[in-house]
C-alpha positions in Angstrom: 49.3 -11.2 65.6 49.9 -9.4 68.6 50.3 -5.9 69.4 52.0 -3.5 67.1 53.0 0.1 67.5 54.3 2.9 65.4 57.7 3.4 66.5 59.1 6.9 65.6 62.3 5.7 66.3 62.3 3.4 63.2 59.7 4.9 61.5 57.5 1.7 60.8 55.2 -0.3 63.0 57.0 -3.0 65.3 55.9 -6.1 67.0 55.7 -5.1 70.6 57.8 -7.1 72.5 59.2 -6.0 76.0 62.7 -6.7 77.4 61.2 -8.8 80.4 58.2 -11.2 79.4 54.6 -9.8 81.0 56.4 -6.5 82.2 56.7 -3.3 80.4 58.6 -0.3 81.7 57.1 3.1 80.3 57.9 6.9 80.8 55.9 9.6 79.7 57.1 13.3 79.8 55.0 15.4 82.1 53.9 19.1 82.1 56.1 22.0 83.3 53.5 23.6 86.2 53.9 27.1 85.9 50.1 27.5 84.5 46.7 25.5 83.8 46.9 22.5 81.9 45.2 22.5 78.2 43.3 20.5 75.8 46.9 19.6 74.3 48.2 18.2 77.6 44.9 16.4 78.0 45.4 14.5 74.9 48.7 13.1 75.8 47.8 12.4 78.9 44.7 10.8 77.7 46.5 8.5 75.2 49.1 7.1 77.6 46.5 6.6 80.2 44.3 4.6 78.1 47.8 2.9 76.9 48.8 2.1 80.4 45.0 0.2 81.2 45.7 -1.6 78.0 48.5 -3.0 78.4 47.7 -4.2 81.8 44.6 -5.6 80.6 46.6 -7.8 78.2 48.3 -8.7 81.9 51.7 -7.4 81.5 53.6 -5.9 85.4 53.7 -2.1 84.3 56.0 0.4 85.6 54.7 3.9 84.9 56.7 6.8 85.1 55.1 10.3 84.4 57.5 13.3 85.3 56.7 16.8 86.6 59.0 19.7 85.6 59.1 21.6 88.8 61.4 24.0 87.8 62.1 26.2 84.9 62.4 29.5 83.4 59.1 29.6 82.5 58.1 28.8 86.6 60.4 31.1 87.7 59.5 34.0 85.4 56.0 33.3 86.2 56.1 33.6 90.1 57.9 36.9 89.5 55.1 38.0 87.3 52.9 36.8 90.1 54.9 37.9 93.0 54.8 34.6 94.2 57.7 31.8 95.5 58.7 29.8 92.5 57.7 26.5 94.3 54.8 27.3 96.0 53.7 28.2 92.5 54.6 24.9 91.4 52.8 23.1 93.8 50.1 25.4 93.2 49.5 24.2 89.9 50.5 20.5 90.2 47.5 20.4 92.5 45.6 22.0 89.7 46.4 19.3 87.3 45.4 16.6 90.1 41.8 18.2 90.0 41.8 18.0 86.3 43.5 14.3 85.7 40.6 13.3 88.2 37.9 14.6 86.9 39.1 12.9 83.9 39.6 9.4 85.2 43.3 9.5 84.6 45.1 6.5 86.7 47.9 7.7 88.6 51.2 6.5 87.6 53.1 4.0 89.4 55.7 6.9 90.2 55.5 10.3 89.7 58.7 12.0 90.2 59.7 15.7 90.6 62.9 17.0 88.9 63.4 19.1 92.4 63.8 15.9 94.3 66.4 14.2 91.8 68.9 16.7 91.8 71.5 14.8 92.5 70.7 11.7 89.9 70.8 14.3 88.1 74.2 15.7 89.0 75.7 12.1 89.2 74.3 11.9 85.5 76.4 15.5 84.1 79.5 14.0 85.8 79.2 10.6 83.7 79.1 12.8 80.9 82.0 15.2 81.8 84.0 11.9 82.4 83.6 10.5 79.0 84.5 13.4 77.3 80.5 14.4 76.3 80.4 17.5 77.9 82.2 20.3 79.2 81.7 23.5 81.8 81.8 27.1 81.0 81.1 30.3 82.8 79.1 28.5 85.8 77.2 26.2 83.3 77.9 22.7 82.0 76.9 21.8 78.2 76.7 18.6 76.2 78.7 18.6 73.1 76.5 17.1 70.3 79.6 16.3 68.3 80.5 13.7 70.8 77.5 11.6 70.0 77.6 10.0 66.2 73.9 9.0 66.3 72.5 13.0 67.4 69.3 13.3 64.9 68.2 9.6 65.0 64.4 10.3 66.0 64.0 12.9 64.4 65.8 12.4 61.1 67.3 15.9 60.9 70.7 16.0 59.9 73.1 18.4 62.1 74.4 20.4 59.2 70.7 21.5 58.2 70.3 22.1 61.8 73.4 24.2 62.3 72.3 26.1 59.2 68.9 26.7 60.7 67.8 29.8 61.3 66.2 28.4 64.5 69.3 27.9 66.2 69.9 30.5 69.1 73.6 32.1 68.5 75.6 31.6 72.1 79.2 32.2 72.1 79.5 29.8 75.4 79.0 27.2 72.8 81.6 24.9 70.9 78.8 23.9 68.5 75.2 26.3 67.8 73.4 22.6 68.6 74.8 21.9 72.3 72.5 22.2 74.9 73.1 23.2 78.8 72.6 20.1 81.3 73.5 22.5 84.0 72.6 26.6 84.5 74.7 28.2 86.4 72.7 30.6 89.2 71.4 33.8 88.0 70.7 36.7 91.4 67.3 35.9 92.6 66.6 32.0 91.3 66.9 28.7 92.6 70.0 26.9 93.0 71.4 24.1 94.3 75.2 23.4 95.2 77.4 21.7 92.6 80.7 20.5 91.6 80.3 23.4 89.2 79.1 25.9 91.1 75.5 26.9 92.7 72.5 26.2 89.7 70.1 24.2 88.4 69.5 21.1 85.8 68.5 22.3 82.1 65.4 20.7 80.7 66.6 17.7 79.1 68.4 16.3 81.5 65.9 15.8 84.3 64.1 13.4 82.0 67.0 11.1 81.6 68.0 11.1 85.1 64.9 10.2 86.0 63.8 7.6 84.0 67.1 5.8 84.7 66.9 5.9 87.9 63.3 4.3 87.9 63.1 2.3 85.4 67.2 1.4 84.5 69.5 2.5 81.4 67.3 0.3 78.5 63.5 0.0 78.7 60.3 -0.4 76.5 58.1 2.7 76.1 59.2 6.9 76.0 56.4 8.8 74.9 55.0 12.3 74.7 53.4 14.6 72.6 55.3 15.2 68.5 56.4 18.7 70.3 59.0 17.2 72.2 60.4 15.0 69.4 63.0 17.8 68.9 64.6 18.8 70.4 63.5 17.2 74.3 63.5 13.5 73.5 66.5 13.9 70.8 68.2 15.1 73.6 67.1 12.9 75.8 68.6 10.2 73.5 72.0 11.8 73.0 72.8 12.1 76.8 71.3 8.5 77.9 73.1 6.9 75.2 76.6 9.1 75.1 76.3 8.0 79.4 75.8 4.5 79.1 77.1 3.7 75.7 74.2 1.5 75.4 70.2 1.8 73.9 68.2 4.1 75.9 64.1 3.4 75.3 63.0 0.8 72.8 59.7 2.4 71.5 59.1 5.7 70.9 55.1 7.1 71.6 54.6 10.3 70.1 51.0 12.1 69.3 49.4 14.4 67.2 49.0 18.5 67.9 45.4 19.8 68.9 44.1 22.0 66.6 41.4 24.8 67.4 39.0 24.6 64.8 42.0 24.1 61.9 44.4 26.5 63.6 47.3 25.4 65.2 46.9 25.9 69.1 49.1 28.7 70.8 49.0 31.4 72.9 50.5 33.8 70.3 46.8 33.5 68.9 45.0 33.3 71.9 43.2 30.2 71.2 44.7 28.1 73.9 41.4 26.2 75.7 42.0 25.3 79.1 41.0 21.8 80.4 38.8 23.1 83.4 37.1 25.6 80.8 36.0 22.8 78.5 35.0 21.0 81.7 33.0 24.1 82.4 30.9 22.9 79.8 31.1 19.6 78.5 30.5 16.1 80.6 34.5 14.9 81.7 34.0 11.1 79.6 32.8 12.8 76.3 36.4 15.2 76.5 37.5 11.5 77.2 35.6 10.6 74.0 36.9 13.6 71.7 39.9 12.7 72.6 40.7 9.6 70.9 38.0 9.6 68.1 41.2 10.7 65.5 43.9 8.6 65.7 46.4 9.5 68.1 49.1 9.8 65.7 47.0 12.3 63.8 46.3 16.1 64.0 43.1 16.6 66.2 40.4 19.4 65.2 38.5 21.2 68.5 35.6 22.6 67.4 32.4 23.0 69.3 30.7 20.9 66.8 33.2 18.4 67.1 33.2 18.3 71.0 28.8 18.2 70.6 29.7 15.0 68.5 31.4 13.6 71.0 28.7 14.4 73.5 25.7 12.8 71.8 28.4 9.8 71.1 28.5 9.6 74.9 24.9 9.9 75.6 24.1 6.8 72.9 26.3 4.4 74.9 24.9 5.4 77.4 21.4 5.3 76.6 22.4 1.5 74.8 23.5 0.5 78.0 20.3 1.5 79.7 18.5 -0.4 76.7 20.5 -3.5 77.3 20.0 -3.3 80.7 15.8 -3.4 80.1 16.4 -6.5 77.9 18.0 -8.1 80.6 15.2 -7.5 82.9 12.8 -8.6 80.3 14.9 -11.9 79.5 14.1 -13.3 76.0 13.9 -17.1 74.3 17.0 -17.5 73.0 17.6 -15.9 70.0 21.1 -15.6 68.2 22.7 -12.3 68.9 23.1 -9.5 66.3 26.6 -10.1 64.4 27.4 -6.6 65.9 27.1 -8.0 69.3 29.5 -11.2 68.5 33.1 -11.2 69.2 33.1 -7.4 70.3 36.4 -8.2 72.6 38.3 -9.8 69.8 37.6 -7.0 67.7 38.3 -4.6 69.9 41.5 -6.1 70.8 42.6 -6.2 67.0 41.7 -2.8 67.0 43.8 -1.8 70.2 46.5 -3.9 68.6 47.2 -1.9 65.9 49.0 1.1 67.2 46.1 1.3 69.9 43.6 1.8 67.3 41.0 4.0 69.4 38.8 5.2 66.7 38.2 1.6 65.7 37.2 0.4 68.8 34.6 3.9 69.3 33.1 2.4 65.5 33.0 -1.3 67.4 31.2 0.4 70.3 28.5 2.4 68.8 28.2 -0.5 66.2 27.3 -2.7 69.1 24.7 0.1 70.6 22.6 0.6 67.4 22.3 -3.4 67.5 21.0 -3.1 70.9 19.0 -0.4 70.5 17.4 -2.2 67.8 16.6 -5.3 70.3 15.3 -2.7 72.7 13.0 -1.1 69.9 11.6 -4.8 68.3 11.1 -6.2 71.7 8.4 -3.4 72.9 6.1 -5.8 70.1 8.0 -8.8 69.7 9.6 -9.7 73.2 10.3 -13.2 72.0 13.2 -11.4 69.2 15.7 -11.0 71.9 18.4 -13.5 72.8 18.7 -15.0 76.2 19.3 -13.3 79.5 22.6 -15.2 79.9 24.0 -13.9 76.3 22.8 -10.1 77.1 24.4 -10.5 80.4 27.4 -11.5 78.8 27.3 -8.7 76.1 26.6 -5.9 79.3 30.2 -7.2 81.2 32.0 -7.5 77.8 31.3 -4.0 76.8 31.2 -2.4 80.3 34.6 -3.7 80.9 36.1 -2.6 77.4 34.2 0.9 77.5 35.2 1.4 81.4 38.5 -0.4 82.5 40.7 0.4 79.0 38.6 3.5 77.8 37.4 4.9 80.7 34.0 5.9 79.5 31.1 4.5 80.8 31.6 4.7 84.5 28.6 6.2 85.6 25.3 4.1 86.3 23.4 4.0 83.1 20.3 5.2 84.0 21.2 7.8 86.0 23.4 9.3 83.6 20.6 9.9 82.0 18.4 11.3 84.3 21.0 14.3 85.2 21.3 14.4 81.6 17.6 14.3 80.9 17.0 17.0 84.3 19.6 19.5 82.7 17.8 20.0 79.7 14.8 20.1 81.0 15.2 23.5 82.7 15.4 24.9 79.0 11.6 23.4 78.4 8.4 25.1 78.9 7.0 21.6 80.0 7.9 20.1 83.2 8.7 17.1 84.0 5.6 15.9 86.1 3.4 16.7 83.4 5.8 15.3 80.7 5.7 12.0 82.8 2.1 12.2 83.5 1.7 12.5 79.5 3.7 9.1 78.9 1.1 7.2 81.5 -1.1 8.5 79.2 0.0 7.4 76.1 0.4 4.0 77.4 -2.6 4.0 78.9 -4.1 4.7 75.4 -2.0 2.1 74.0 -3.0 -0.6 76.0 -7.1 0.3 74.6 -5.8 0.4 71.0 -6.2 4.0 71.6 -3.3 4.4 69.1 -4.4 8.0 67.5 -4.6 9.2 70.8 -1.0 7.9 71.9 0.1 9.2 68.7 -1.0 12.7 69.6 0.8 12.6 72.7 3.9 11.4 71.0 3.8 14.0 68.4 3.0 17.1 71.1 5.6 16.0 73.2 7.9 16.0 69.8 6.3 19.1 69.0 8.3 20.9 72.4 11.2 19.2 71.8 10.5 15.9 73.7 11.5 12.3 71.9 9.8 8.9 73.2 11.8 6.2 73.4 9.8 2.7 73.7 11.8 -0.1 75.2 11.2 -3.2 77.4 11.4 -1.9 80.5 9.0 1.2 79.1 9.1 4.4 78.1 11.6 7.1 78.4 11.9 10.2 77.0 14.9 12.7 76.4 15.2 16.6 75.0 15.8 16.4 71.1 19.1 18.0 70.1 20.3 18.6 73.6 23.9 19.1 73.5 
């Protein structure tokens, strides 16, 4: 079977199959840059980012789209607040995100458009709909009438008469119906504009993402995703123009994930819990965010707590550390031995996993499975070097998991070992023992070993424990980390 997604459109998972054969055309709603981005932004970034390496891992042509919305009333009424231009803040703070989608390995999308720049898609879009009777101008602005479009409510499954009943709905007497939504603001003194066929103003929210996805990637195509904020109204929107324009399908599958919660409460700034990407950053190593990320389902609710990001932390450190081991195996070589069943088939597995609805947490269980089996190795070959399998099988296992923890996941890119060591080196500024006498202590013990001095490489092992430094015996030798470090 191959891969299936949840699509919120239909409310089921669906076969994935893409209008053109080995080519997949996906857009992903953006931030609006008038601030830092959060942990909530991160996730959905995140997600479609390790989407995007998986599907071109299963060789599909992918066109990318990720949008920025660079201007806004929440911009504008920022750079007042600031005293600053409304676009230099907005390329302020795109430049911010850049620093943060960086430091978390996020591939750049094939395109990344600005809603400034396709102003007049976007026009050419409002006048489609003016044409065919969808919308209509008054008092400088131009709105879309929802009772023109039969389908309004499809995503979301909300019926217009609870809607209208709603106490939700914002009361504007410009309106033919409480539900219609500007695709055009007329100018207000002191704010952007841009010349129009109705008068100087500016594109409304919803309509930037339809312009623009057309324009890149045509009126039908495979993937619209975002975070289950934008549902509804945003992509319902988006659905009711597209469609009521073309009078044909707009996107095929619909991507949506879960909120971020702050240790169980909803995240917002009305409670001042709102945790900023470069803040966690601050503290935390970029891949385990990366890990945290996608350890819940991505369809799920997702709990931020500082034991939950630790978690993810020591989750990063034992890949790592497995890696390290595996690499020491490989040095050592070994007589052929079967591998562990965790070790066999780990890229079919994963791929299952990946398959169903992108699976993420599935594949982390496949991973660490995988790294207690080689730890294992590592641990039973320090007496038995003859238990491990052959260099060529180990070898294969390092590429296999390398290239699933590092080209779809993006973990692991770092060199093994000297992960470690910064890891190891950080902590170690906390001890009382240094480091030259901590390694001077492990020649020691294995000079004691090697005379059968084994109460006296016991001691060492146990006052090392003792100040908060674990041995770890291997095949290569004998490292040594801070116990409970993160």
């Amino acid at each position: 079977m191959g891969l299936r997604i949840y699509n919120t459109l239909t409310r089921q998972k669906q076969e994935f199959i893409p209008i053109q054969p080995m080519k997949v055309a996906m857009y992903v709603c953006g931030v609006t840059v008038y601030d830092m981005c959060h942990i909530g932004h991160a996730r959905s970034i995140v997600l479609f980012d390790v989407i995007y390496r998986y599907l071109m891992s299963k060789g599909y042509k992918v066109i990318y789209v990720r949008n920025f919305t660079d201007v806004d009333d929440k911009i504008i009424n920022r750079a007042k607040q600031l005293g600053e231009d409304w676009k230099s803040l907005a390329e302020r703070f795109i430049g911010e995100f850049y620093i943060d989608m960086d430091s978390l390995g996020v591939l750049r999308p094939t395109f990344e458009p600005k809603a400034t720049e396709h102003i007049k898609e976007i026009q050419n879009l409002i006048g489609k709909l003016i044409e065919g009777g969808h919308a209509y101008e008054v008092g400088g602005d131009v709105m879309f009438s929802v009772d023109s479009f039969r389908g309004y409510g499809k995503l979301s499954g909300k019926r217009i008469e609870d809607l209208i009943a709603g106490a939700r709905v914002e009361v504007d007497e410009k309106k033919e119906n409480p539900l219609d939504f500007a695709l055009w603001k007329g100018a207000k003194p002191g704010e952007p504009y841009w010349d129009s066929p109705w008068g100087p103003g500016r594109p409304g929210w919803h309509i930037e993402c339809s312009a623009m996805s057309m324009h890149y990637l045509g009126e039908h195509f495979d993937i619209h995703g975002g975070g289950a904020d934008l549902a509804f109204p945003h992509h319902e929107n988006e659905i009711a123009q597209s469609e009521a324009a073309t009078q044909g399908h707009f996107a095929r599958y619909w991507i949506h994930n879960g909120f971020v919660n702050i240790r169980s409460e909803k995240m917002s700034k009305s409670l001042g819990n709102v945790l900023n990407i470069r803040d966690i950053l601050a503290q935390v190593h970029p891949e385990a965010l990366r890990l945290f990320l996608f350890s819940s389902h991505y369809r799920s609710p997702l709990d931020y707590s500082e034991n939950s990001i630790r978690e993810a932390s020591v989750g990063l450190e034992r890949l790592y550390g497995a890696m390290a081991s595996l690499k020491g195996l490989l040095l050592s070589g070994g007589t052929g031995r079967d591998l562990p069943d965790e070790l066999i088939g780990i890229s079919d597995r994963f791929s299952e996993a990946m398959d169903d609805d992108f699976n993420t947490p599935r594949c982390l269980a496949i991973l660490f499975d995988a790294a207690r089996a080689i730890n294992r190795m590592s641990s039973d070959s320090g007496s038995l070097p003859e238990s491990t399998p052959s260099r060529e099988l180990l070898s294969e296992v390092d590429a296999v998991i390398v290239r699933l923890s590092r080209d779809i996941l993006g973990l692991l890119q770092e060199d093994p070992e000297t992960f470690l060591e910064t890891l190891r080196r950080s902590a170690a500024k906390h001890l009382k023992i240094g480091e030259d006498m901590i390694r001077d202590l492990i020649v020691q013990r294995a000079s004691a070993r090697k005379q059968k001095d084994f109460q006296r490489a016991d001691q060492i092992r146990n006052d090392l424990a003792s100040q908060g430094i674990l041995l770890e015996d291997g095949p290569s030798g004998t490292t040594w980390k801070v116990k409970n470090s993160h």
